[in-house]
Each structure stands twice: as C-alpha cells, then as structure tokens.
VOPAGU-2260 file (C-alpha; in pm, 1 decimal, decimal comma):
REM VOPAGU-2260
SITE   aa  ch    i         X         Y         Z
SITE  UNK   A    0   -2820,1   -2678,0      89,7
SITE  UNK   A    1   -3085,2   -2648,5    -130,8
SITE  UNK   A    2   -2968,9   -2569,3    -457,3
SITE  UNK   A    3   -2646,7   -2793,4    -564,8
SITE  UNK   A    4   -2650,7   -2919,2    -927,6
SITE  UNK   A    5   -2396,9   -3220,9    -852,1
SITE  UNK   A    6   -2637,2   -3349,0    -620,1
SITE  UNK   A    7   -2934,3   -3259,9    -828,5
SITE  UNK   A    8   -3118,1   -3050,5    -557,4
SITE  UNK   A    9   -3256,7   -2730,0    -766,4
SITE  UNK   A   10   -3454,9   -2487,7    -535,2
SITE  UNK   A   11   -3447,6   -2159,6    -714,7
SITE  UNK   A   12   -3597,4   -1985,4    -398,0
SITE  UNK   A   13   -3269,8   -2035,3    -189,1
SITE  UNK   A   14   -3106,7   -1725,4    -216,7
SITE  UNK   A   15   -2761,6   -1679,5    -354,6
SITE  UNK   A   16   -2527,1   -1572,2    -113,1
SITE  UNK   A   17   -2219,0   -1689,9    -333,0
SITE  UNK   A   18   -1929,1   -1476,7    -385,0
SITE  UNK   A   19   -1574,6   -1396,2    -414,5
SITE  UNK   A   20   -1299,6   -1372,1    -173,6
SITE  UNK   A   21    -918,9   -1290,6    -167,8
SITE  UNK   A   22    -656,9   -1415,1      79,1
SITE  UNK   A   23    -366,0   -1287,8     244,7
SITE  UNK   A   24    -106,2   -1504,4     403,1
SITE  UNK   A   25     126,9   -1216,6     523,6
SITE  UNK   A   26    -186,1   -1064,5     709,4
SITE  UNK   A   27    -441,8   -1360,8     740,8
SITE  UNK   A   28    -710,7   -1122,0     623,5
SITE  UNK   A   29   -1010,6   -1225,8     390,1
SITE  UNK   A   30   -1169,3    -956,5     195,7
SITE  UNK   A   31   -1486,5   -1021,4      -1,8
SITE  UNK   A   32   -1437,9    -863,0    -359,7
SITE  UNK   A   33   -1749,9    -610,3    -467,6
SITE  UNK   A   34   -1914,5    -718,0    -797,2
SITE  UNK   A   35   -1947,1    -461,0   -1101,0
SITE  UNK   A   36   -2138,6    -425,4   -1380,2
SITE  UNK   A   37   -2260,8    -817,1   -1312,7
SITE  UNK   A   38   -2649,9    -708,7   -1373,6
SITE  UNK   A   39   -2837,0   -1083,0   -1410,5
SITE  UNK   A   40   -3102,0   -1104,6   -1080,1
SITE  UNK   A   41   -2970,6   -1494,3   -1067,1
SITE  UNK   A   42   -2686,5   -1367,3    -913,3
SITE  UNK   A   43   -2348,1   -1602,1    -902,2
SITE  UNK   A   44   -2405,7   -1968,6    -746,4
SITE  UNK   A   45   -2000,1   -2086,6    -827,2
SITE  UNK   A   46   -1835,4   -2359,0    -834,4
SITE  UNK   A   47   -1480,9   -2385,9   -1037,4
SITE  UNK   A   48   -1277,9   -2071,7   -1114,7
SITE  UNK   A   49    -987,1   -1985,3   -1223,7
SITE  UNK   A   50    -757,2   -1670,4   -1219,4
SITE  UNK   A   51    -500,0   -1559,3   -1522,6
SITE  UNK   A   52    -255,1   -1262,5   -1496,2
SITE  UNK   A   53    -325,6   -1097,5   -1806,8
SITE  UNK   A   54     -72,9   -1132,6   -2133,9
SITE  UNK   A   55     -67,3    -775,4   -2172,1
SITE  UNK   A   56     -28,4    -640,9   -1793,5
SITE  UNK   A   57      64,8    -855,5   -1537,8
SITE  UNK   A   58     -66,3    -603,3   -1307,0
SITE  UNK   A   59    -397,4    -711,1   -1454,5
SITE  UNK   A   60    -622,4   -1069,2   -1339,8
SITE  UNK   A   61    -854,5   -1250,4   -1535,8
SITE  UNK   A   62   -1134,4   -1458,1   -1352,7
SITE  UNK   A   63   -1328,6   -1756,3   -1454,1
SITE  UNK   A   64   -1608,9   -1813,6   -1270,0
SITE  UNK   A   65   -1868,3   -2124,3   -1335,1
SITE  UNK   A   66   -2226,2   -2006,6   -1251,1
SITE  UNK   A   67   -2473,5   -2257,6   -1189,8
SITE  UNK   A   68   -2769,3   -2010,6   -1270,1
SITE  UNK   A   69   -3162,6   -2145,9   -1247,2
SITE  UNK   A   70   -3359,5   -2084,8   -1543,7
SITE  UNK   A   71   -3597,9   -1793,8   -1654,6
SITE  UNK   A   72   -3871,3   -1769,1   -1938,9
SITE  UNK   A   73   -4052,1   -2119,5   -1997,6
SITE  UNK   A   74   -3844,8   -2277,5   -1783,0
SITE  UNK   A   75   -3855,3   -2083,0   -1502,5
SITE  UNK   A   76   -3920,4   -2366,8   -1162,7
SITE  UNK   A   77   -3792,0   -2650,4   -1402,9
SITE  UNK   A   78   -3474,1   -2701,3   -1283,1
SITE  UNK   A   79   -3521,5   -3034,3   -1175,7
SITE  UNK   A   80   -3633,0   -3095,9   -1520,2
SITE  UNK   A   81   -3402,4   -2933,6   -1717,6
SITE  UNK   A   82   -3083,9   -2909,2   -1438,1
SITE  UNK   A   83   -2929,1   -2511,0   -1448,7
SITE  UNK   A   84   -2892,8   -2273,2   -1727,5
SITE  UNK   A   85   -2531,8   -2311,3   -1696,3
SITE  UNK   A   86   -2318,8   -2062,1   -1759,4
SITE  UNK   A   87   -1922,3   -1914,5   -1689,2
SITE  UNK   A   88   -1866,4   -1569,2   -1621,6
SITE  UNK   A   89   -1562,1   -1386,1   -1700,2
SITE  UNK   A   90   -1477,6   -1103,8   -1513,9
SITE  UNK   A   91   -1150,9    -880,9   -1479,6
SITE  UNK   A   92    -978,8    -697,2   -1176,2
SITE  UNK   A   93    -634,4    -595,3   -1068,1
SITE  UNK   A   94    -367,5    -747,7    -799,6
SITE  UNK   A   95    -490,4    -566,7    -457,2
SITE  UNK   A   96    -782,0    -441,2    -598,3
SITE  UNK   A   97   -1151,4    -488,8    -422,9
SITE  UNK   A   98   -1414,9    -493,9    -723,8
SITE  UNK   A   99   -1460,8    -781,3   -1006,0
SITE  UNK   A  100   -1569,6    -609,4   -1316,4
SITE  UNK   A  101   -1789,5    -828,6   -1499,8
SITE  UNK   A  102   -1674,5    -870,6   -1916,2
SITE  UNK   A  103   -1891,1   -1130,6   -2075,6
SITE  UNK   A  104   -2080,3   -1442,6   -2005,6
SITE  UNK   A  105   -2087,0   -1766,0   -2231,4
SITE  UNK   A  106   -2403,7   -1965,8   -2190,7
SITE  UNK   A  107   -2507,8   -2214,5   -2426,9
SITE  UNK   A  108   -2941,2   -2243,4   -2486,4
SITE  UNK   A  109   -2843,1   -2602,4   -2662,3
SITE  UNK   A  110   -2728,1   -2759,4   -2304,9
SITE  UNK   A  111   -2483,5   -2968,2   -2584,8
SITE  UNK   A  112   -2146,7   -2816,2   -2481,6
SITE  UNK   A  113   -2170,6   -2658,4   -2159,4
SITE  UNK   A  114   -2376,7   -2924,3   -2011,2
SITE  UNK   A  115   -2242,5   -2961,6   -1622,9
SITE  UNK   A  116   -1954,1   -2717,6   -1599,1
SITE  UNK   A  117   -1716,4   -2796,5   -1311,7
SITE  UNK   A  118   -1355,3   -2673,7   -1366,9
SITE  UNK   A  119   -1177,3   -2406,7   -1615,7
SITE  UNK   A  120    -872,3   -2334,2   -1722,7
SITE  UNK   A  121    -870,2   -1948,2   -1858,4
SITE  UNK   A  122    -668,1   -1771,4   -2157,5
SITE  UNK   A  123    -478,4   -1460,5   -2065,6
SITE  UNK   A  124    -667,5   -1226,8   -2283,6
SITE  UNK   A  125    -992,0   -1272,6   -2160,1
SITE  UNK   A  126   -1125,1   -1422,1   -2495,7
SITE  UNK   A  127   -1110,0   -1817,9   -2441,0
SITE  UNK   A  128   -1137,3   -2104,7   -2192,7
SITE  UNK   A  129   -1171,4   -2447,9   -2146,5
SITE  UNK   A  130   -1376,7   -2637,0   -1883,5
SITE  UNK   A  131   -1440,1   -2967,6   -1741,0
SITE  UNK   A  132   -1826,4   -3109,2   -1768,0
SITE  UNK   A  133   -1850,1   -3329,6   -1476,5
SITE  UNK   A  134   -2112,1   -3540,1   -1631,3
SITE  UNK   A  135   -2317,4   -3624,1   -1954,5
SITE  UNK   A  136   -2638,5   -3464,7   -1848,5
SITE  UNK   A  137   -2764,7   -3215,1   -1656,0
SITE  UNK   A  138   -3014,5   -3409,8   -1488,3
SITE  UNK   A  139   -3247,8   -3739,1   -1482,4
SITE  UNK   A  140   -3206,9   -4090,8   -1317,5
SITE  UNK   A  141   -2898,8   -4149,7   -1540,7
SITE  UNK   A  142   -2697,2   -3800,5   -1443,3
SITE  UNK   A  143   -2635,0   -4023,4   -1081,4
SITE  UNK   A  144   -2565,1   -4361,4   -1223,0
SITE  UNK   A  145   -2305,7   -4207,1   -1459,0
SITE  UNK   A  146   -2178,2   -3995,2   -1187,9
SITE  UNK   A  147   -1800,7   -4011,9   -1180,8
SITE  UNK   A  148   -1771,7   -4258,9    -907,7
SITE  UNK   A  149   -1867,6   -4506,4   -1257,0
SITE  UNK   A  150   -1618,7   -4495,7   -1505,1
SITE  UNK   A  151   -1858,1   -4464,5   -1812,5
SITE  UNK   A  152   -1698,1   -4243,3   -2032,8
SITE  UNK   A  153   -1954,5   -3972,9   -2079,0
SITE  UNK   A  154   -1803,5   -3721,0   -1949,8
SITE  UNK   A  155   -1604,5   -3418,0   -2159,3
SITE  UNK   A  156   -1368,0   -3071,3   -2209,0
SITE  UNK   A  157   -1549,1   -2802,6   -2366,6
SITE  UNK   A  158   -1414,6   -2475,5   -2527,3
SITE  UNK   A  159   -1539,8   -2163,5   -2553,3
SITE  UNK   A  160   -1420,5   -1873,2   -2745,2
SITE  UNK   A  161   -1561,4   -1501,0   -2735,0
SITE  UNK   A  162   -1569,2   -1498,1   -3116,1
SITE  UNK   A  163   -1665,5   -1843,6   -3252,1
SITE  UNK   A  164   -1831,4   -1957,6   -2957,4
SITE  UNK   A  165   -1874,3   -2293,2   -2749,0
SITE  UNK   A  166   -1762,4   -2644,2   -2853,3
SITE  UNK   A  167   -1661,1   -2989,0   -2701,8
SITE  UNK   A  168   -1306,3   -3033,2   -2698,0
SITE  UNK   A  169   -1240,4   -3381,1   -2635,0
SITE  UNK   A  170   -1506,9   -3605,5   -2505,1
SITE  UNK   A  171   -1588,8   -3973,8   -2401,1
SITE  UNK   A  172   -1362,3   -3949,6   -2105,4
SITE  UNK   A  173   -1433,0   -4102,6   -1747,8
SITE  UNK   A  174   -1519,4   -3866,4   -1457,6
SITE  UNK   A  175   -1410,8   -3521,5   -1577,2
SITE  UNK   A  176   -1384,2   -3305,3   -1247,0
SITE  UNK   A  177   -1052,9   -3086,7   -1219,4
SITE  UNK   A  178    -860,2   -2899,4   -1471,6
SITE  UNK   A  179    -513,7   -2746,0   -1511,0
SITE  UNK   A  180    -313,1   -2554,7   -1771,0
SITE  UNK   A  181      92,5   -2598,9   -1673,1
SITE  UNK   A  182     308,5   -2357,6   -1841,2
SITE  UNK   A  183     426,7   -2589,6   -2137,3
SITE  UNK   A  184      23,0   -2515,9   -2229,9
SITE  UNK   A  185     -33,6   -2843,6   -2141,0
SITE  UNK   A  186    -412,2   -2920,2   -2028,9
SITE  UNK   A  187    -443,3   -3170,0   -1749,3
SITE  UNK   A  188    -805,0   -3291,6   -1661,2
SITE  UNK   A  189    -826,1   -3506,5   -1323,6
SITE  UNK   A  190   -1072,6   -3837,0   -1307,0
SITE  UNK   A  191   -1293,9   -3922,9   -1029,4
SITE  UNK   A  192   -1343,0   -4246,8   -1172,1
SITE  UNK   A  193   -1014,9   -4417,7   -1332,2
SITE  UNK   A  194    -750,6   -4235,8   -1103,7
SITE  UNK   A  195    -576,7   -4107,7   -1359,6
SITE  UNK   A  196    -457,6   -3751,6   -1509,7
SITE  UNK   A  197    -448,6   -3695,4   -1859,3
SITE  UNK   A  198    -211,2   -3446,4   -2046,5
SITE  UNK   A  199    -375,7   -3258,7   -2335,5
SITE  UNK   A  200    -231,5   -3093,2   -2680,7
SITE  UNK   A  201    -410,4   -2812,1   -2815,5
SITE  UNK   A  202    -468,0   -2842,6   -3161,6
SITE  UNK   A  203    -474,7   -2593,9   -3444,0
SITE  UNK   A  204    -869,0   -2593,7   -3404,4
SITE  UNK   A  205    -864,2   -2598,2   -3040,6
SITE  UNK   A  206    -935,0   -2943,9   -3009,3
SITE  UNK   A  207    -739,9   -3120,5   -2747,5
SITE  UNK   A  208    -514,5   -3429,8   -2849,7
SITE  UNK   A  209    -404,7   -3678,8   -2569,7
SITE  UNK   A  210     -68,0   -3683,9   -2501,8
SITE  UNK   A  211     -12,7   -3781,9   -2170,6
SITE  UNK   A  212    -144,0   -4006,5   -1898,6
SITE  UNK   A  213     -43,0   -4031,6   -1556,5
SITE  UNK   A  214    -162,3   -4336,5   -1310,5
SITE  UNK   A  215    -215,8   -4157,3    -969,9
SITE  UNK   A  216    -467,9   -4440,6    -858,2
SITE  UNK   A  217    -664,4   -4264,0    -639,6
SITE  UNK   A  218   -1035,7   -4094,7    -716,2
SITE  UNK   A  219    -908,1   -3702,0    -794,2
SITE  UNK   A  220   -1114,6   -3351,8    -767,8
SITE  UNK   A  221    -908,4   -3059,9    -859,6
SITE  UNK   A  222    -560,2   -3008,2    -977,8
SITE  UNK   A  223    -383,1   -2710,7    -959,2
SITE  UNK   A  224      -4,4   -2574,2   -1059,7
SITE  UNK   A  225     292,8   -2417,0    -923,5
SITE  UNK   A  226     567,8   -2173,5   -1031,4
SITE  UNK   A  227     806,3   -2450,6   -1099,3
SITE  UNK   A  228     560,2   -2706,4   -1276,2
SITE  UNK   A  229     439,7   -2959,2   -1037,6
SITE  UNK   A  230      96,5   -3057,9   -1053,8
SITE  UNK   A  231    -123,0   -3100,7    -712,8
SITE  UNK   A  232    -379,5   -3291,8    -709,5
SITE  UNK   A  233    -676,6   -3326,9    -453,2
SITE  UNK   A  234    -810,0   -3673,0    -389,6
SITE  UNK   A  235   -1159,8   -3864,0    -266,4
SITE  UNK   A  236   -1013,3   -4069,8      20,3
SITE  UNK   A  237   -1340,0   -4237,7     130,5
SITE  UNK   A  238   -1640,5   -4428,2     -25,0
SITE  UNK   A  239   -1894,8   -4255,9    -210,8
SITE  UNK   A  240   -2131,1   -4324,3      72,7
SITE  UNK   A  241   -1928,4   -4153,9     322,6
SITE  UNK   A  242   -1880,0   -3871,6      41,0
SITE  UNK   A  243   -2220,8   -3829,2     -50,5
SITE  UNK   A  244   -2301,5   -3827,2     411,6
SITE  UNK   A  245   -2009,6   -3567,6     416,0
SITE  UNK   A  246   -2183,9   -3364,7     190,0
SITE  UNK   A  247   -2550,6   -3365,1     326,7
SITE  UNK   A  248   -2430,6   -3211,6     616,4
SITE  UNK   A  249   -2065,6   -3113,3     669,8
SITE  UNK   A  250   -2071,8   -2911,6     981,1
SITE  UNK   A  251   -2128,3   -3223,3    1165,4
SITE  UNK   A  252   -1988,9   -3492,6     925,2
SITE  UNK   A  253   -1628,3   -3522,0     855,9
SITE  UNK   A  254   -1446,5   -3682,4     545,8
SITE  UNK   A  255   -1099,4   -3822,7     455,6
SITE  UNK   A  256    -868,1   -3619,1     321,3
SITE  UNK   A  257    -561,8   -3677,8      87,4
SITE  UNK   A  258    -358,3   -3448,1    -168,5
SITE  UNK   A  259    -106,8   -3584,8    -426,3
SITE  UNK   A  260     191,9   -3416,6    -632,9
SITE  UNK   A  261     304,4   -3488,0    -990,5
SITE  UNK   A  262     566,5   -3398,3   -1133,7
SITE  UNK   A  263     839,5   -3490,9   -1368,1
SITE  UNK   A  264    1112,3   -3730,7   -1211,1
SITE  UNK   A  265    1459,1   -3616,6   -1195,1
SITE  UNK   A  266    1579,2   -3921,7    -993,0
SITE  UNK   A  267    1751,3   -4268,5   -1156,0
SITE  UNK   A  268    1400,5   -4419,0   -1216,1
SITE  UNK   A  269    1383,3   -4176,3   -1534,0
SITE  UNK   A  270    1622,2   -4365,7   -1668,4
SITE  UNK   A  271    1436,7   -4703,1   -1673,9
SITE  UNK   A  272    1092,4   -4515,9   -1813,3
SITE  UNK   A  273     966,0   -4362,3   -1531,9
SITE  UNK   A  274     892,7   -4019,6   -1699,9
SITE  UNK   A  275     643,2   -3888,5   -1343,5
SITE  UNK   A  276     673,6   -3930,6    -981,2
SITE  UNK   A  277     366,4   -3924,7    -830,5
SITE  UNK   A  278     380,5   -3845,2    -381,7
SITE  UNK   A  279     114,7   -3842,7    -121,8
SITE  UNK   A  280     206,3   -3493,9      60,3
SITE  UNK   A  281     -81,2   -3531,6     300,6
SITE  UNK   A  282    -369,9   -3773,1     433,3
SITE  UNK   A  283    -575,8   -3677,3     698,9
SITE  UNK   A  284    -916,8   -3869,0     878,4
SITE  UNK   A  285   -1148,5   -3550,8     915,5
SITE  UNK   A  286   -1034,4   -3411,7    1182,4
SITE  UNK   A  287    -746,1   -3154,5    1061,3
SITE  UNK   A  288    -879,1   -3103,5     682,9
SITE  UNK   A  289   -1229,0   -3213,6     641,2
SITE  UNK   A  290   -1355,7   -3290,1     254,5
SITE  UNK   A  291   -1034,8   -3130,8      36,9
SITE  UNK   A  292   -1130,2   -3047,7    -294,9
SITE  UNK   A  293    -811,0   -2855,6    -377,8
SITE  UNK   A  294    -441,7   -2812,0    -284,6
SITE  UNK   A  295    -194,7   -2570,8    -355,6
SITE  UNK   A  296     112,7   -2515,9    -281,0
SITE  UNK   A  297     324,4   -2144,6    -310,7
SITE  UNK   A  298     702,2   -2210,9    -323,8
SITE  UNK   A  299     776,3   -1856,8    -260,1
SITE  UNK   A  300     588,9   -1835,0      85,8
SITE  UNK   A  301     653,7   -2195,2     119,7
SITE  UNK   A  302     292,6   -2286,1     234,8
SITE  UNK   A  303      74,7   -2571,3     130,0
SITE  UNK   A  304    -290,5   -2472,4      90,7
SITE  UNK   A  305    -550,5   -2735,7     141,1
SITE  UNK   A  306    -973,9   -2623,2      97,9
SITE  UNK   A  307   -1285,4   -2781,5      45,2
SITE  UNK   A  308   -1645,3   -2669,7    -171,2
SITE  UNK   A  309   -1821,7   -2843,3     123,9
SITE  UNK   A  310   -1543,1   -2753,2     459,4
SITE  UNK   A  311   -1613,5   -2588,4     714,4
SITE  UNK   A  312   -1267,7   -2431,2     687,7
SITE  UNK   A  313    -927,5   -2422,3     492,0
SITE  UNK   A  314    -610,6   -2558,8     625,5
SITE  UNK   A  315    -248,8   -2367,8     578,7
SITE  UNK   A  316      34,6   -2557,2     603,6
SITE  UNK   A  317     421,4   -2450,8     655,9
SITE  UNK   A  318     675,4   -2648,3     382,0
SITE  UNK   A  319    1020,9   -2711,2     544,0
C-alpha cells in the first residue's frame, strides 16, 4: 500500500480505487454504490464513516465519509511534508438505493482542527459532525512516537458545522481512534493507548464535557452501537510490532483478534457501584478474523459482524 496516512506512506501516484459498498445478510450480496456529483480528481481514499437515518425521513441516509485526499497547488508531491489535505465528505442516499449523492465537503487549509481524521459520528440533518483525530500531527518524526500505542495526550474530537465551521471539541486526550454517538446523545471516543472509553456531554457550544469513563483495559479501535444501547468495541490484541507486520502485508500476515461489549449492568453488582459491565464476546489468533477494527452486532437478525481496514475478509457470526 502506498498511500496510508497512519503509517505515513504518501504516494500520490497510487491510484484511488476506494469506494463504497452495501451489504445484505438475507442475500449475502455486496453491491458497490455509484458516486454522484463527487467532482474532486483526488477521488475518495476513506477511512472512518458513518451512516445517519435522516431526522426528517427515515427513508433517507446520511454518510460520513473521512477522505484522506493528497494535496494540489504548492503543495502538490509534499505529502510527506505536509501529511494529506484532509478532508470528510458528506454525502446522502436512500435505504436500497445504488448512488451516493455528494452534499458538501469540510476541509480545513489551517491543518489546526482536522489534523488526522479517523472516526465520525454524524448529525441527522446533514449539517454537523464530530470526529476523532488519531494523532497531533499530520506528519514528522514525532506523528510515530506520539502514535497511540504512547499515551501522550495529544490527541483530540473535532467539530464541524456547515454554518460556523470546524473546531476542536475536546482535546489533550490519549489515543483518539473510534467514535460513537448512543441514543442518550452521548459521545463515546475509544483509546488505543489507556484502554479506556470515555462518555461525552455536548455542551451548549458544542464543546464536549466528560462525563463518563469506562476501564475496558485493552488497546481499542472502533466502537459502534446497537438498537438497545450496548456499546461494541474492537480491540488491538497483539503488540504493536506484530500490528505494525500485520499491516505491511496482510494477505500473508495474520493478527489477533478480540471484540468487547459495554453496556450498563442490570445485575446485583449495580448495587455496590458497578454502573458498566464490560464482556469479551470474541478472541480469535488470526486464523478465523484476521486484524478486527470493528464489531457490530444486529439484534434483529441476531448476527455479530466482525471487519478489518487491513483483512482480507469480514467474519459473520450467528447470536444464540
């Protein structure tokens, strides 16, 4: 892989072959969405996403898409210099549909607020989102050595609004990666670094307050939510050197697997302060689930989801 901002390798001339898929669990069919009205030559290199039913038709889907682009103008073949011209897209569709209509993008020339986007966690009108920056800077010696496998704390939440534009959040937090918004409008932000979650409280100027942190105490990626609340986290099972081998070359390589869930605890240890129970629902060496960067779970089908940004495949698994 040549161009992969994480891992700082930025060769514009690899061409972008990124895109969007849906999935169907009745028929096991993927079917790759057709982009419209998207009209940058970059094209989309993604990473995080994130899909809202829309407040006004449910009918309707928002999509958040992070696009690692490579700069243009001056900069143009100084990526390594200067990391991406980040950017997240914001497109809209409909349930069943085939085409992503592109909406808007927000970029930020500064670098100061969307510096290494990683996860987001959409509005249902289309006009807002927050997002994860994974680390401090986009590039230089010290954008590894502050990586999230150290727990520095230079790592932040950003929010962007289509009106008043782009702003940090919350920052000076450990190893950003993951984000979730639960239905109580919570925001939960997962740390590869401390092994905690961390509940957040929007605030009046769309600041986020901490209310709530959660000891999982393993390294996490991304977290998602289901229909009844329960958080599900995805977590770094091996060493960073075994990561960062997985990663080079993960068609041959394998890595650990594990996936946690949080959720509030309705059992007798509530009583003595307990407020979360936090399960391992699945650990795996390699061989079944290879690198999982997310699970999911969907209580109506009653299937676990487990996927990886660097597998070779996804893994579907039956609840009973």
């Amino acid at each position: 892989m040549k161009w992969d901002t994480y891992f700082l390798r930025f060769d514009p001339s690899s061409p972008s072959n990124d895109y969007v898929a849906t999935y169907d669990h009745s028929t096991k069919a993927f079917t790759k969405l057709t982009i419209s009205g998207f009209t940058d030559p970059r094209g989309l290199r993604l990473h995080g996403m994130d899909v809202v039913p829309s407040a006004s038709s449910p009918n309707e889907l928002w999509v958040y898409l992070v696009n690692h682009r490579p700069h243009t103008g001056d900069k143009a073949g100084k990526d390594a210099e200067f990391g991406a011209d980040e950017a997240i897209e914001v497109f809209k569709t409909t349930v069943g549909s085939t085409v992503l209509t592109h909406v808007h993008t927000f970029e930020d020339p500064t670098a100061s607020v969307i510096i290494t986007p990683n996860d987001i966690a959409g509005s249902d009108d289309g006009q807002s989102l927050y997002f994860t920056n994974d680390h401090g800077l986009r590039t230089g010696k010290w954008h590894r050595m502050a990586r999230a496998w150290f727990s520095t704390k230079v790592t932040s939440v950003g929010y962007c609004n289509v009106k008043t534009g782009c702003k940090i959040a919350v920052a000076g937090l450990p190893g950003t990666n993951g984000l979730v918004k639960t239905q109580d409008g919570t925001i939960w932000v997962a740390s590869t670094s401390d092994g905690y979650i961390r509940g957040f409280s929007q605030q009046a100027d769309n600041s986020l307050a901490l209310v709530e942190k959660v000891y999982v105490g393993r390294l996490m990626d991304n977290l998602t939510v289901d229909t009844n609340g329960n958080i599900y986290a995805a977590v770094v099972v091996g060493s960073p050197l075994e990561a960062d081998t997985f990663f080079a070359d993960p068609i041959h390589n394998r890595m650990r697997s594990a996936a946690y869930n949080i959720s509030l605890n309705t059992g007798r240890d509530a009583y003595f302060g307990e407020k979360w129970k936090v399960e391992k629902i699945f650990e795996d060496d390699g061989q079944l689930m290879s690198g999982v960067t997310t699970a999911f779970y969907d209580p109506k089908a009653k299937l676990m989801y487990y996927s990886g940004a660097f597998a070779p495949w996804s893994l579907v698994c039956p609840v009973v």
